[in-house]
C-alpha positions in Angstrom: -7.4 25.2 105.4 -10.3 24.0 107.6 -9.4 24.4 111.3 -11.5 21.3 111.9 -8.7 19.6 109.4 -5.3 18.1 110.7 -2.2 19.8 109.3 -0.2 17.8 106.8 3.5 16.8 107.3 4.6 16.7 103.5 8.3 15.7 104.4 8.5 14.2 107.6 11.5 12.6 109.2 11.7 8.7 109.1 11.6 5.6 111.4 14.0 3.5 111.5 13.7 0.1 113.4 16.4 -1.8 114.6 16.5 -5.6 114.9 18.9 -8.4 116.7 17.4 -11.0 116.0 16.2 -12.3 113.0 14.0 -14.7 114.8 12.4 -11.9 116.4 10.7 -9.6 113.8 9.1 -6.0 115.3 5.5 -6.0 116.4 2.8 -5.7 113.4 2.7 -1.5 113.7 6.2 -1.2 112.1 6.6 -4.1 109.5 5.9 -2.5 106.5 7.6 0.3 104.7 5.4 3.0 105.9 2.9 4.5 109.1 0.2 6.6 108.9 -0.6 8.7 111.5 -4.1 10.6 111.9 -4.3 13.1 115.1 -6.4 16.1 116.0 -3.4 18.7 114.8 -2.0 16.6 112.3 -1.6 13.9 109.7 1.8 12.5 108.1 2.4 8.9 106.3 5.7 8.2 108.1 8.5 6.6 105.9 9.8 3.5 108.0 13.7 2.2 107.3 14.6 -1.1 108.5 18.3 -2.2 109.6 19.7 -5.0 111.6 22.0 -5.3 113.9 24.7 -8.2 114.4 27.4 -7.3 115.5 27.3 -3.6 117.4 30.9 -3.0 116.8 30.5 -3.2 112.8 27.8 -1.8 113.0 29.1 1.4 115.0 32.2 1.8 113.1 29.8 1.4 109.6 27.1 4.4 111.3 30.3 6.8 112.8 31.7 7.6 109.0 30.5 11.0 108.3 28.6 9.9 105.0 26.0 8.5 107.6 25.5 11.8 108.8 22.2 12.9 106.0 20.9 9.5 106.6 20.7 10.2 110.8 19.6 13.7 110.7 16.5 12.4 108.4 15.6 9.7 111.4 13.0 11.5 113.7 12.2 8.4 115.9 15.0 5.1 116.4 13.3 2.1 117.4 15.3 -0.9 118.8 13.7 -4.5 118.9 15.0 -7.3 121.1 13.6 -10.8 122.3 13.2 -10.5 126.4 15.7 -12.6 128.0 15.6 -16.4 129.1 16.4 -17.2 132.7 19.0 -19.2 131.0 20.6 -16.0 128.9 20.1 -13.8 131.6 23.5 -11.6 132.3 24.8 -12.5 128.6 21.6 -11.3 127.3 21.5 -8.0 129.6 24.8 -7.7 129.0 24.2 -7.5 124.9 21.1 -5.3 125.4 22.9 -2.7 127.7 25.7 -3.0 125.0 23.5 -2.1 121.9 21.6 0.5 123.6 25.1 2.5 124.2 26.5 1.9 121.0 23.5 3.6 119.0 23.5 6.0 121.6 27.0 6.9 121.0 26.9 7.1 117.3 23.8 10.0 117.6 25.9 11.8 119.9 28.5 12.0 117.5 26.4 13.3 115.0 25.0 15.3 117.2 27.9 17.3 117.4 29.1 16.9 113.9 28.2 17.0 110.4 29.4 15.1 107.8 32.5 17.1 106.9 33.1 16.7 110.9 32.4 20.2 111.4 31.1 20.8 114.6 27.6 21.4 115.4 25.4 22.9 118.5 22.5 20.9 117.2 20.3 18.8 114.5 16.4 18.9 114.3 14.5 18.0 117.5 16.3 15.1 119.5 15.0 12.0 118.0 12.6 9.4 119.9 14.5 6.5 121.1 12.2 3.5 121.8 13.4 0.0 123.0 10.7 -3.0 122.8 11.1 -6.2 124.4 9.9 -8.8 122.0 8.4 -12.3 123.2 10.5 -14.8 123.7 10.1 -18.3 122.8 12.1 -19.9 125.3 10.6 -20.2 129.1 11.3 -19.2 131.2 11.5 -15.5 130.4 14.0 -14.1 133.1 12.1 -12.2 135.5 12.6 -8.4 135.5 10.1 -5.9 136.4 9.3 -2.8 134.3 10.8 -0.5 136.9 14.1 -2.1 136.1 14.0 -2.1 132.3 13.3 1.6 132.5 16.0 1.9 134.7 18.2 0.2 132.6 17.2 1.5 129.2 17.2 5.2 130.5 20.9 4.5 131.9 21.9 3.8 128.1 21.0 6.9 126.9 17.4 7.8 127.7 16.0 5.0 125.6 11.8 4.4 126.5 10.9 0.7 127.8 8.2 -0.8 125.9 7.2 -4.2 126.8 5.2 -5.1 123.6 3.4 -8.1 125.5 1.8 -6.0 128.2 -1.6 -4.8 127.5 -4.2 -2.5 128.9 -2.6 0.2 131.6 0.2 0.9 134.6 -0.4 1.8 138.1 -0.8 5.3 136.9 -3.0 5.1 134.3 -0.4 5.5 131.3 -1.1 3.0 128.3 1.2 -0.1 127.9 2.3 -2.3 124.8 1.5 -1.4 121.3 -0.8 0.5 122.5 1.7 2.9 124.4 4.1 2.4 120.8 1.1 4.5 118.8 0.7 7.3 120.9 4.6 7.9 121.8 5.2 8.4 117.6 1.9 10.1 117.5 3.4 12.5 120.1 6.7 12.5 118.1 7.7 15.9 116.2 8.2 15.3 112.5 8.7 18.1 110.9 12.2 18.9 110.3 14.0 16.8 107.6 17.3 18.5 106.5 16.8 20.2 103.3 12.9 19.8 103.0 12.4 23.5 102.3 12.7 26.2 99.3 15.5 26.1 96.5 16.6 23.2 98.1 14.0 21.1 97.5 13.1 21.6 94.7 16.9 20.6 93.5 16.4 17.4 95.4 13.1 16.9 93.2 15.2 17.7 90.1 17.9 15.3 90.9 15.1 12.7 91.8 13.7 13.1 87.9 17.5 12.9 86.6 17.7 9.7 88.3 14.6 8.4 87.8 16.2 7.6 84.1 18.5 5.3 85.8 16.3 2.5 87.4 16.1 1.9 90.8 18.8 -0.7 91.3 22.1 0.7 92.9 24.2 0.6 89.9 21.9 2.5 88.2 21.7 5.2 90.9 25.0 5.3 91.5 25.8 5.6 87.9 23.3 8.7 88.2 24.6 10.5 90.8 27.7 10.8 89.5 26.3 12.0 86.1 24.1 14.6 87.6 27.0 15.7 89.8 29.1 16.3 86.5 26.4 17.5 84.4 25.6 20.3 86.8 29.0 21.3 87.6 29.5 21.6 83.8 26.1 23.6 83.5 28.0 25.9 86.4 31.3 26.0 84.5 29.3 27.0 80.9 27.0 29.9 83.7 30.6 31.5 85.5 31.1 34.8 84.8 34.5 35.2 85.2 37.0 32.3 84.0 39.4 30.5 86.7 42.6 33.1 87.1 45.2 30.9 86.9 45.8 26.5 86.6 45.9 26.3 90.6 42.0 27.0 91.1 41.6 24.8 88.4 43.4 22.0 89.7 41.6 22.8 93.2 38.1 22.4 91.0 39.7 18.7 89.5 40.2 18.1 93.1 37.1 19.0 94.7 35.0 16.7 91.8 37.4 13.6 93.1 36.4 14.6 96.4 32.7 15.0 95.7 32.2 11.5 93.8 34.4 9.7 96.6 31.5 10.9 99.0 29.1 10.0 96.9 30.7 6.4 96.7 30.7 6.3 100.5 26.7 7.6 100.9 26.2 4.6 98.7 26.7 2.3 101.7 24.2 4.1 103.6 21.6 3.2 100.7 21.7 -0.8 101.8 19.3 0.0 104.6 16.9 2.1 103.1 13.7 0.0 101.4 13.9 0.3 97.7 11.3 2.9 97.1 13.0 5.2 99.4 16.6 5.2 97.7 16.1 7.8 94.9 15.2 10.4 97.2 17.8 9.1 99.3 20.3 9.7 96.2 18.8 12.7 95.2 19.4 14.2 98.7 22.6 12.8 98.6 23.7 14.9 95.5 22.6 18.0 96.9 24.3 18.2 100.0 27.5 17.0 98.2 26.9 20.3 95.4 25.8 22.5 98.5 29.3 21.6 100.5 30.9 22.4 97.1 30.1 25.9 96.7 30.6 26.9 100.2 
C-alpha cells in the first residue's frame, strides 16, 4: 500500500445515536445511515444506528437482556442528543438528562463485565466514545448553564463528553467547539475491533448473510432464515460427526440445546428494531454465528 494512502477500516464498529425528543432530531453530521471519515492514517465509512429513547426505564430493562450483548460490543462510539433546557424545565429537565446519562451508562457497564450467556468478562474492544449534544431549543429562555457545568455534570454520569452543538468557532484554550468539535472527536475514535470481524469467522458471517439474502429483508423473512440456517447447518454437522451420540441422554441434551439456540435467536430479534434496514442481515448473520459458536463450546 502507498504510505501516502490512509489505511482502510473494512469492518468498523458502529454509531449509534440516541434521541429524546422527537422534536429534536441530531445535528446534520449523523442523520443519515452512514459517516465517512477521511484522515491522514485512515479511512472508514462508519455504519450509523439510530434509537430513541422514551422512557429510560424500558429502555434499560429492553438493552440489560443478554441478547443485546453482540449488538453493544459492535457500538464503537454512543451518542446521546437532548434539547438544552428552558428556564421554565430547568430541575425537571436536569433532572431527566442526569437520569438518561446513568441509565446508558449502567447498561455498558453491565456488558462490560458480561457477555451474553452472563459469563463474566475483564473486557470488550476499546471503551466506546460516549458523546452528549445539547440540541437548540425552541423555547426561550434557554436556562442558563455554563459549559463548565455541563461537563461537570455529564462527566459525573459516567464520563460522557459535553458538546454544545450551537457553539461555534473555539474555547479559551484553543480546543474546537460544536459540530466542529463532534468531527474530530469520532475522527479520533478507534474503530477497529468489531466482534467476529476476523478469519473463519467471518467468512461464516458472509455465508449466513448469502443464506439470508434468499429471505428478503423484512423481519419475518430474516427471522424465518435464521432459524433455517441454524437447522440446516447443525444437520450438515450431524451428517459430518464421526462418531454417533453414545446413548439417548446426549441426544436429548442436542434437542435441548437447538430449543435453546432458536429462543436466543427469537430474543436477538428485538435487538433488530433499531438497526436501519440495510444493516439487519449482517446483523442476523452475526447473530447466527455467535449462537452456533456458543453451541460447540
Amino acid at each position: 500500500m502507498n504510505p501516502s494512502t490512509p489505511a482502510p477500516v473494512s469492518n468498523p464498529l458502529r454509531i449509534l445515536v440516541l434521541t429524546t425528543s422527537p422534536s429534536t432530531p441530531p445535528p446534520a453530521l449523523l442523520k443519515g445511515s452512514d459517516l465517512p471519515i477521511q484522515t491522514p492514517y485512515y479511512s472508514a465509512t462508519i455504519p450509523i444506528w439510530h434509537d430513541a429513547i422514551t422512557s429510560p426505564q424500558e429502555w434499560e430493562r429492553e438493552w440489560l437482556s443478554p441478547s443485546a450483548s453482540e449488538v453493544i460490543q459492535s457500538i464503537g462510539a454512543w451518542v446521546l442528543t437532548f434539547p438544552k433546557p428552558s428556564s421554565a424545565q430547568s430541575e425537571a429537565a436536569l433532572e431527566t438528562i442526569r437520569s438518561t446519562l446513568l441509565t446508558i451508562h449502567r447498561v455498558l457497564s453491565h456488558h462490560h463485565h458480561h457477555d451474553n450467556n452472563n459469563n463474566t468478562l475483564s473486557s470488550y474492544n476499546e471503551p466506546p466514545l460516549l458523546l452528549a449534544l445539547g440540541m437548540p431549543q425552541p423555547q426561550r429562555p434557554v436556562l442558563a448553564m455554563t459549559d463548565e457545568s455541563w461537563e461537570d455534570l455529564c462527566r459525573a454520569c459516567g464520563g460522557w463528553e459535553w458538546i454544545d452543538v450551537e457553539a461555534r468557532g473555539e474555547n479559551a484554550f484553543g480546543e474546537k467547539v460544536g459540530g466542529e468539535r463532534l468531527r474530530e472527536a469520532l475522527e479520533a475514535n478507534v474503530w477497529d475491533g468489531i466482534a467476529g470481524g476476523e478469519g473463519d469467522e467471518e467468512e461464516d458471517i458472509d455465508a449466513f448473510e448469502a443464506e439470508l439474502r434468499l429471505r428478503g429483508d423484512d423481519d419475518g423473512g430474516l427471522e424465518l432464515g435464521m432459524r433455517e440456517a441454524i437447522l440446516k447447518r447443525q444437520s450438515t454437522g450431524d451428517k459430518d460427526a464421526d462418531t454417533p451420540a453414545e446413548d439417548e441422554g446426549e441426544e436429548d441434551d442436542e434437542t435441548t440445546d437447538k430449543d435453546i439456540q432458536v429462543e436466543e435467536l427469537e430474543s436477538m430479534m428485538l435487538k433488530m428494531q433499531a438497526i436501519k434496514a440495510d444493516e439487519r442481515r449482517r446483523f442476523a448473520a452475526k447473530a447466527v454465528t455467535e449462537v452456533m459458536k456458543t453451541a460447540v463450546m
